[in-house]
C-alpha positions as CSV (number, residue, x, y, z in Angstrom):
1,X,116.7,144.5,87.9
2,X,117.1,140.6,88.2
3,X,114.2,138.7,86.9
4,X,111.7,136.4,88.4
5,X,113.3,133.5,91.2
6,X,112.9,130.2,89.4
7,X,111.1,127.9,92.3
8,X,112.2,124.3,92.6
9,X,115.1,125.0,90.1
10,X,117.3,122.2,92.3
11,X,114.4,119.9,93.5
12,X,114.9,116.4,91.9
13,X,112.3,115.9,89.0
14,X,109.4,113.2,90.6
15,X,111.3,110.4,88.8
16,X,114.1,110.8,90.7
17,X,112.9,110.9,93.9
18,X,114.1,108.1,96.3
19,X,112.6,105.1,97.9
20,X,112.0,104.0,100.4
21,X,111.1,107.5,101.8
22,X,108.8,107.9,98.3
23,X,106.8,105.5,98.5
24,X,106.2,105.8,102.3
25,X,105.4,109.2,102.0
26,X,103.3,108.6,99.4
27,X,101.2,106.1,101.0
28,X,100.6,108.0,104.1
29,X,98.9,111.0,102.0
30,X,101.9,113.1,100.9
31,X,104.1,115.7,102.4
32,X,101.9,118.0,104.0
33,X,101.0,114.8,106.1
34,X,104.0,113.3,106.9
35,X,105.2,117.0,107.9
36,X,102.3,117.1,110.1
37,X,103.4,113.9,111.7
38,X,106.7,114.7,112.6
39,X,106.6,118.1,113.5
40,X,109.0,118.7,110.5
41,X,109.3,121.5,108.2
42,X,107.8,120.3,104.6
43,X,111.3,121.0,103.3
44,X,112.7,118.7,105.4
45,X,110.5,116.0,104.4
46,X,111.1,116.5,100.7
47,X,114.6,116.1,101.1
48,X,114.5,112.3,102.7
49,X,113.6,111.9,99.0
50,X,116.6,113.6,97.6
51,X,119.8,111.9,96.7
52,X,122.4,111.9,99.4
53,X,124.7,115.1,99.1
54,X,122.0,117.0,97.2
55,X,120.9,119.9,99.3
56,X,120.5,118.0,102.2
57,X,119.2,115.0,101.2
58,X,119.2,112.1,103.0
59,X,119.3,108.8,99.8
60,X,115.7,108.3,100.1
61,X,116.3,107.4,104.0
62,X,113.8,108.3,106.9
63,X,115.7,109.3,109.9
64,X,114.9,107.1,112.4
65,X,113.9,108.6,114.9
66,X,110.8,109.6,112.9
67,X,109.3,106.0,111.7
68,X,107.6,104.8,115.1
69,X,105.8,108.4,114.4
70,X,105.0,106.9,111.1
71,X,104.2,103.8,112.2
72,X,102.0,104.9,114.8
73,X,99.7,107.5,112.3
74,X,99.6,104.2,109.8
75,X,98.2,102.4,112.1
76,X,95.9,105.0,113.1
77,X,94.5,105.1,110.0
78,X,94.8,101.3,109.0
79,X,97.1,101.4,106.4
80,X,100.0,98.6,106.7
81,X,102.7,99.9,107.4
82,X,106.1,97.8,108.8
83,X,109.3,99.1,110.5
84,X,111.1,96.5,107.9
85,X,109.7,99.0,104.9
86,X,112.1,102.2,106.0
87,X,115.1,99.7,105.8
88,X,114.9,97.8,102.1
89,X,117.6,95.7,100.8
């Protein structure tokens, strides 16, 4: 009989999740939210944090399709919140 499933066993540790999508996420109340927003699965939203190549993830990157969602809810709720944030560098 196999033993208990160890949850999260290949999810980044929090200090290695990626910005920009991080801190974004962060700032707009967290992963439940930002699924919320875009209609995405939670999953999906916690791996724009993961490295690129790592189960899916995308480098810390927010596809693009979803920031004028993002954008939209920020404003909504008056928190600042620039298209020139989801692209650093």
């Amino acid at each position: 009989m196999p033993g208990p499933r160890k949850r999260g066993l290949n999810r980044p540790s929090k200090g290695e999740y990626l910005d920009p999508a991080r801190s974004i996420i962060a700032r707009l109340g967290g992963v439940a939210i930002v699924a919320r927003v875009t209609g995405r699965d939670p999953t999906r939203v916690f791996r724009w944090m993961y490295p690129a190549g790592r189960r899916g993830g995308t480098g810390g990157r927010i596809p693009a399709n979803e920031i004028p969602k993002l954008v939209a809810y920020a404003q909504k709720k008056g928190k600042r919140l620039s298209h020139a944030e989801f692209f650093p560098g």
